[in-house]
C-alpha positions as CSV (number, residue, x, y, z in Angstrom):
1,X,3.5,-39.0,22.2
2,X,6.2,-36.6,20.8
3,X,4.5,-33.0,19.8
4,X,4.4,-32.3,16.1
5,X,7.4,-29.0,15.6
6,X,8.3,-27.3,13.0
7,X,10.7,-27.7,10.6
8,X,14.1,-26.1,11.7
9,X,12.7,-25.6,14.9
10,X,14.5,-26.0,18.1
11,X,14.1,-26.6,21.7
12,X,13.3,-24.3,24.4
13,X,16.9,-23.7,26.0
14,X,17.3,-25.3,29.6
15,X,18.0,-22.6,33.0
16,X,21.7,-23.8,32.8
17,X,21.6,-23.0,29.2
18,X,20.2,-19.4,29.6
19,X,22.3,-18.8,32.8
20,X,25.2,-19.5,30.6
21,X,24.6,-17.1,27.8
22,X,23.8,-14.3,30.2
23,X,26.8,-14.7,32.3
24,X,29.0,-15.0,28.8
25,X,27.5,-11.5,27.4
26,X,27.9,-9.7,30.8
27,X,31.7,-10.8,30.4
28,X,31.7,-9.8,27.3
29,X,29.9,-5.8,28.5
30,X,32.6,-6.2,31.3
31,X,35.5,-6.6,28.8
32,X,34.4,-3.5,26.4
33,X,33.7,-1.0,29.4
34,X,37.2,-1.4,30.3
35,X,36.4,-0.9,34.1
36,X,36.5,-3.1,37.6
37,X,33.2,-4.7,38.4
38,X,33.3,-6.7,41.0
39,X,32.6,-10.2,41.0
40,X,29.7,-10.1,43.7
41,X,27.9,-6.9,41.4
42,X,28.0,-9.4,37.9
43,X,26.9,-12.0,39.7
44,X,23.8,-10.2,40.9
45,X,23.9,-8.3,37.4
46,X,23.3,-12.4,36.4
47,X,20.8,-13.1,38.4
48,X,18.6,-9.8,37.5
49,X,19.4,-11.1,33.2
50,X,18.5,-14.6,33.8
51,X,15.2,-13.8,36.2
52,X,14.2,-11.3,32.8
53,X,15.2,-13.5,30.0
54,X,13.6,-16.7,31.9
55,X,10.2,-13.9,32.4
56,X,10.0,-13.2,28.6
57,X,11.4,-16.7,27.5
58,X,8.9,-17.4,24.7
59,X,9.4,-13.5,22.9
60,X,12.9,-13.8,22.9
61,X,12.7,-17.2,21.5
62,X,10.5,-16.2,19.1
63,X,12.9,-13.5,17.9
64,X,16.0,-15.1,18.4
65,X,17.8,-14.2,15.0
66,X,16.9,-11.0,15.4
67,X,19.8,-9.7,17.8
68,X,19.2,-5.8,17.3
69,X,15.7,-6.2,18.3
70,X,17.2,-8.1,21.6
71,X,19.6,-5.5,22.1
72,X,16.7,-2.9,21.9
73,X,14.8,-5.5,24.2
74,X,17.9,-5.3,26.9
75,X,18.2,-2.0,26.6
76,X,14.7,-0.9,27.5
77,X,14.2,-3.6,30.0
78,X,17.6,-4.6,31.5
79,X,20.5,-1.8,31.1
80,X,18.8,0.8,33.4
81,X,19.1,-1.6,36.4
82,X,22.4,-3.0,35.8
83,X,23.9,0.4,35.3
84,X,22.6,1.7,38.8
85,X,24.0,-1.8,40.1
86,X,27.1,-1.5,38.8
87,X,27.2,2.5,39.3
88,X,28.4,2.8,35.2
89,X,26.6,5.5,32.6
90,X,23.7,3.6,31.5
91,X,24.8,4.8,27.7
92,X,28.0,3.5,27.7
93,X,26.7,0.1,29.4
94,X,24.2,-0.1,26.1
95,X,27.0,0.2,23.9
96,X,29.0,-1.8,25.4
97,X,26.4,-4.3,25.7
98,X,25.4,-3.7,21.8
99,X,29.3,-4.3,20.9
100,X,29.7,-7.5,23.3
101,X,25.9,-8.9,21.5
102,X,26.3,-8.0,18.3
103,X,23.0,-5.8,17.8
């Protein structure tokens, strides 16, 4: 028996799906900070975004046409770790980010 959903409501998005979108905005931060990271650091910098996003699936769903609030959201819970990782200035890894997202 199929669940009753809202109208223009949509499905939860699959691991490959997420995996995808994180790897696509890190490429994106990459691309506006202008420097060399290494393939092995975005990779790990992937698997930090997707274990956070998949942790907090249902608020960022939930708020999903709101992309400053998820730029705010990566920010405070993402950009701090990522920037040690990578060894960048965790303010220009936020802006970057913010430009690559669109928050």
């Amino acid at each position: 028996m199929k669940m009753f959903q809202e109208k223009h409501s949509s499905p939860l998005p699959t691991p490959r799906t997420i995996r995808r979108a994180c790897g696509n905005e890190l490429y994106r931060t990459v691309k506006r900070l202008k420097l060399h990271i290494p393939a092995a650091l975005v990779q790990q910098a992937e698997e930090i975004y997707v274990k956070r996003v998949i942790g907090n699936l249902m608020w960022i769903v939930e708020n999903r046409s709101n992309r400053k609030l998820l730029a705010d959201w990566w920010d405070e819970e993402i950009s701090e770790e990522i920037a040690q990782l990578w060894s960048v200035d965790r303010t220009k890894l936020m802006r970057a980010f913010r430009d690559a997202f669109g928050g």
